[in-house]
C-alpha positions as CSV (number, residue, x, y, z in Angstrom):
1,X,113.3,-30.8,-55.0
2,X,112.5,-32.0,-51.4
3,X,110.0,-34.8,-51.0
4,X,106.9,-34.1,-49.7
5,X,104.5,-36.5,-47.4
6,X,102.0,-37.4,-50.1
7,X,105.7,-38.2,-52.6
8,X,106.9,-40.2,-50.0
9,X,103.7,-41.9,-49.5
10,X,103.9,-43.0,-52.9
11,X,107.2,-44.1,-53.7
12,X,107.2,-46.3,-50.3
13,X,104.0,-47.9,-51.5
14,X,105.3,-48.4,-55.2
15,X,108.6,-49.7,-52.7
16,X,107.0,-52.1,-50.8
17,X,106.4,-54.9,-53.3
18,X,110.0,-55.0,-54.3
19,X,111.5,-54.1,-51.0
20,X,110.2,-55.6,-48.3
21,X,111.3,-58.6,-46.3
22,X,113.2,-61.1,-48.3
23,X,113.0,-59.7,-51.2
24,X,113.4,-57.2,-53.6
25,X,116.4,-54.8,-53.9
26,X,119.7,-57.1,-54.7
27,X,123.0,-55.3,-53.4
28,X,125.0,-53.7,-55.4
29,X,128.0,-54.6,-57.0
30,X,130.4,-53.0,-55.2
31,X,132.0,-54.8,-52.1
32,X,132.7,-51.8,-49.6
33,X,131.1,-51.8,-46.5
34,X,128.8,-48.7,-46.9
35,X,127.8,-50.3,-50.6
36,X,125.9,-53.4,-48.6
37,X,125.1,-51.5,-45.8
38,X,127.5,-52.5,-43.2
39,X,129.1,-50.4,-40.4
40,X,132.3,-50.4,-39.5
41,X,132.5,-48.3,-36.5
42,X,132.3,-50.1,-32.9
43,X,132.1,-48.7,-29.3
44,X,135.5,-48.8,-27.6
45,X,136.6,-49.7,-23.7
46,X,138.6,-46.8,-22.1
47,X,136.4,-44.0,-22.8
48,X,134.9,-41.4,-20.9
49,X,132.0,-39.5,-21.2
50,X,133.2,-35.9,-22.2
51,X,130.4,-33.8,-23.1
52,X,126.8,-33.5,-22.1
53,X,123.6,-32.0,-23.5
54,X,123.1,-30.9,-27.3
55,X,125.8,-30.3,-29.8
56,X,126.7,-31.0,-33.6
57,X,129.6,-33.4,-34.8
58,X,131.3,-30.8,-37.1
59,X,131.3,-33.5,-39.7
60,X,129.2,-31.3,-42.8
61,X,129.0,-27.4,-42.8
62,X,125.5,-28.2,-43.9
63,X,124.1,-31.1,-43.0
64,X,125.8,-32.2,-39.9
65,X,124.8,-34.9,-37.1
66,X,123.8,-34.1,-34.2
67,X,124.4,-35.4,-30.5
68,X,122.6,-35.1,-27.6
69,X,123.8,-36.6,-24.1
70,X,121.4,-36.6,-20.9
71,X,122.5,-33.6,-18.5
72,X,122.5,-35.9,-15.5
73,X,124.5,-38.7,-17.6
74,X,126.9,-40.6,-15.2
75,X,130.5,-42.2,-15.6
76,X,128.6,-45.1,-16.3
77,X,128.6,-46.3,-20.3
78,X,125.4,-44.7,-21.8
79,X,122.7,-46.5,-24.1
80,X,122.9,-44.9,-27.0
81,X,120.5,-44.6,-30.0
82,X,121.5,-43.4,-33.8
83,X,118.0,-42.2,-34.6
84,X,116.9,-41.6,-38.2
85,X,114.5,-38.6,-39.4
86,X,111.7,-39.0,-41.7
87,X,111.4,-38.0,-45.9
88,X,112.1,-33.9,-46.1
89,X,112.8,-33.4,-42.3
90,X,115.8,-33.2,-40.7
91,X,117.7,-33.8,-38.0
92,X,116.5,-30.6,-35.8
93,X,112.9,-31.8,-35.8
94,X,113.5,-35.1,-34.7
95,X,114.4,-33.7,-31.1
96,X,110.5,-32.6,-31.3
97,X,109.1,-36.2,-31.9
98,X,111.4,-37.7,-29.5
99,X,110.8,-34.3,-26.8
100,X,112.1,-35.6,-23.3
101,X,111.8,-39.0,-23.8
102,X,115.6,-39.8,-24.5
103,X,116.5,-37.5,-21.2
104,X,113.8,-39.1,-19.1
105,X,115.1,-42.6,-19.9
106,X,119.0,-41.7,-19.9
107,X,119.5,-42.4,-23.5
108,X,121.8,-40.6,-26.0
109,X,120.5,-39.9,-28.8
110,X,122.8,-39.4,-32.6
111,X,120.3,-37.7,-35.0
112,X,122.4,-37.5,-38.4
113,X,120.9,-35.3,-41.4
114,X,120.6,-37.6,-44.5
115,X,123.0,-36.9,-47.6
116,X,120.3,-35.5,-49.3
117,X,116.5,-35.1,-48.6
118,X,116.0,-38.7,-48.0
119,X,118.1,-41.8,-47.4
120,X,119.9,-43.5,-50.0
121,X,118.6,-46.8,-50.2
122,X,115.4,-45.4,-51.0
123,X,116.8,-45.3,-54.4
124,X,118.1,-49.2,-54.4
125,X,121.0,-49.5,-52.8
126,X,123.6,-48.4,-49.8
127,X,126.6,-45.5,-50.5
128,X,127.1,-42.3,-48.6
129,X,124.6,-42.1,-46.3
130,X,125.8,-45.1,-44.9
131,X,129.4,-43.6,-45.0
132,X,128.5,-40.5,-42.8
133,X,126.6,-42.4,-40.1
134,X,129.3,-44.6,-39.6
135,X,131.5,-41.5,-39.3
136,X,129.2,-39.9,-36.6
137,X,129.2,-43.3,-34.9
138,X,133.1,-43.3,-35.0
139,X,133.3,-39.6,-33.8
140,X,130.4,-40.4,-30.7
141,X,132.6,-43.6,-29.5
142,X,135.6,-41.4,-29.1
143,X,133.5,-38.8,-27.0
144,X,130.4,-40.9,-25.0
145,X,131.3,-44.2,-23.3
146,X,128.9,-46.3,-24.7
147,X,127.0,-49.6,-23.7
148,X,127.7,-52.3,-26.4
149,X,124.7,-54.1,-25.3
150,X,122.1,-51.3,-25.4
151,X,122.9,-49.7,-28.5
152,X,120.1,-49.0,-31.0
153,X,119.7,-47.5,-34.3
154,X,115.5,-46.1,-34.8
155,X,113.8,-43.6,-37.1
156,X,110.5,-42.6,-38.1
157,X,108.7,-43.0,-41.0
158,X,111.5,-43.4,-44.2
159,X,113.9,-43.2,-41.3
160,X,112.1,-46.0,-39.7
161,X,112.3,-48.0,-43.0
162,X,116.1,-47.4,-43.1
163,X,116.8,-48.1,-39.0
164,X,115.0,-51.5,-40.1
165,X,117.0,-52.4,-43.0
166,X,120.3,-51.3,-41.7
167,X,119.2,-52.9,-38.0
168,X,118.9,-56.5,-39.7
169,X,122.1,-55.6,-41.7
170,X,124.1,-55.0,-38.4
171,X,122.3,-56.8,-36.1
172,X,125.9,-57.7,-34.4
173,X,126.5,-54.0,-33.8
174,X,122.9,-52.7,-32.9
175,X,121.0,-55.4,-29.9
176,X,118.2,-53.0,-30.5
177,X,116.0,-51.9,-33.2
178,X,113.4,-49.0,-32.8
179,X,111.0,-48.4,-35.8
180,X,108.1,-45.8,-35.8
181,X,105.5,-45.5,-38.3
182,X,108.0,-48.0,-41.1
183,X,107.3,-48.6,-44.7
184,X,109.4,-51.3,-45.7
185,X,113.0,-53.3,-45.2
186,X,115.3,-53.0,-48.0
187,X,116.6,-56.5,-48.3
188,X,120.3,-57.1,-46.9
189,X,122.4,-60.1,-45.4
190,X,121.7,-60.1,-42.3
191,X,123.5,-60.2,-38.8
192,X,123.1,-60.8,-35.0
193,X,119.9,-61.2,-34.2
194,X,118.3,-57.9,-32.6
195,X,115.2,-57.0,-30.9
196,X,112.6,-55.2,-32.1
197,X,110.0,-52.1,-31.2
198,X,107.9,-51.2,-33.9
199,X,104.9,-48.8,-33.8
200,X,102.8,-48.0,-36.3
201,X,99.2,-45.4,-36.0
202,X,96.0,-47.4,-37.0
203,X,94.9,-44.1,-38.6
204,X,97.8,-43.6,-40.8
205,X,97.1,-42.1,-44.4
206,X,100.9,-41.9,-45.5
207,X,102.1,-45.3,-44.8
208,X,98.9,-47.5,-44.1
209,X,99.5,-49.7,-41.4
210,X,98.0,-53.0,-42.9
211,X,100.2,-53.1,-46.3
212,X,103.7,-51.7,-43.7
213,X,104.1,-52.5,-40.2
214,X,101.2,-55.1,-40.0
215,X,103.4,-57.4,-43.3
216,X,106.9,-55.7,-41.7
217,X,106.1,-57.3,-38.3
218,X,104.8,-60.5,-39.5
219,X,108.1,-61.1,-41.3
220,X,110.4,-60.4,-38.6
221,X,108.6,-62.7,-36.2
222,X,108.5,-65.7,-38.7
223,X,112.0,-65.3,-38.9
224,X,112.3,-65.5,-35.5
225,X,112.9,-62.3,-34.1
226,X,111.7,-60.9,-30.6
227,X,109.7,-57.9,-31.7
228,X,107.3,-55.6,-29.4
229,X,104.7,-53.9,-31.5
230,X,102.1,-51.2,-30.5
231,X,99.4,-50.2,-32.5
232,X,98.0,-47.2,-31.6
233,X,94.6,-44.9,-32.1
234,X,96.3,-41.9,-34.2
235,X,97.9,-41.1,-38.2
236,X,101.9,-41.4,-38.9
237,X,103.2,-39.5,-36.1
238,X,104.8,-40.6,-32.7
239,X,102.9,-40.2,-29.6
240,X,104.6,-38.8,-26.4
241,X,103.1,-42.3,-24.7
242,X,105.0,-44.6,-27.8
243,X,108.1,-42.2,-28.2
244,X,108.6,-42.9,-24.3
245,X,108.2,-47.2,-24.1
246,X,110.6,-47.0,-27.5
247,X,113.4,-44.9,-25.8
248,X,113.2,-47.6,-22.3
249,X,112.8,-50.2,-24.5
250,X,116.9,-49.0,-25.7
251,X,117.7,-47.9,-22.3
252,X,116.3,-51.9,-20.3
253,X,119.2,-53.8,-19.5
């Protein structure tokens, strides 16, 4: 049965005592990369940008990955972002929160469907969603020459909470972290040391901002991360205004 809002409201609040920075969710036993987490895939040197605008990976029959490459992309390597949808969306609708921000700033933009209707670490711990991103990731670096040092994974919302977790748990792959409207970190050994854009609506009934971003930022920075974080007038959603300074935030040098 899919998730709804209000569901997901509740199981990230019930989430966020046990799962949120530094704590919580222990990994599980296994010791294969998608199991804690990891990605294996990594942007290669020699490639050329073969395709442009919107198409799908061909990876699932029914709940593919889908890339989209700026029309006026150049030979130069692309910023890329692996962006995450929210609890009972998908991958189609994410192209409407983002609208032409990715385009505007020369980003790519990898929107993979989740396994099923949510991620899997939602239920305690890392497996096959983990599995097919790093597949899509693998099948974008043979097609898009990509910038090693402005590549991002983001989300919104449950995807938001996932881009966070995974971010810290391959910080040595993705420089860049973009997090809209999170709810928590699931707890993971972390790596590199990225940067950080979080936003978060001060209106926000699904994910209240004071017991999620507010406690999720807070953490980062005492660990010493470089996070930007904008608060803004609104409920969980991403304004054209904030959707915009998160995709130049990935495309900056």
């Amino acid at each position: 049965m899919p998730i709804t809002r209000r569901r997901f409201g509740v199981i990230a609040r019930n989430a966020l005592a046990s799962l949120a920075l530094g704590g919580g969710c222990s990994g599980p036993s296994e010791s294969t990369p998608a199991d804690t987490g990891r990605f294996t895939a990594r942007p290669r040197g020699g490639v050329a940008t073969s395709v442009t605008g919107e198409r799908t990976l061909g990876l699932d029959p029914a709940r593919d990955a889908i890339l989209r490459v700026p029309s006026a992309a150049t030979t130069a390597p692309l910023p890329l972002m692996m962006f995450l949808h929210g609890a009972g969306q998908s991958a189609e609708e994410m192209f409407h929160y983002l609208g032409s921000a990715p385009d505007d700033a020369g980003v790519a933009v990898l929107i993979p469907n989740a396994r099923g209707s949510t991620w899997d670490a939602i239920s305690g711990r890392f497996g096959r969603d983990v599995a097919f991103l790093n597949r899509a990731l693998e099948r974008v670096f043979d097609l898009v020459a990509v910038d090693p040092a402005r590549l991002a994974i983001g989300g919104f919302s449950d995807g938001a909470s996932y881009a966070l977790s995974l971010g810290l748990i391959n910080g040595d792959l993705f420089p860049r972290v973009v997090a809209f409207s999170p709810g928590f970190v699931v707890d993971g050994a972390p790596q590199g040391h990225p940067r950080f854009f979080v936003s978060h609506g001060t209106a926000d009934r699904i994910l209240p901002i004071d017991r999620c971003s507010r406690v999720i930022v807070s953490d980062l920075r005492r660990r010493g991360y470089d996070v930007v974080f904008r608060e803004f007038d609104g409920g969980h959603e991403v304004p054209d205004a904030i959707a915009r300074e998160g995709m130049q935030s990935v495309a900056a040098p």
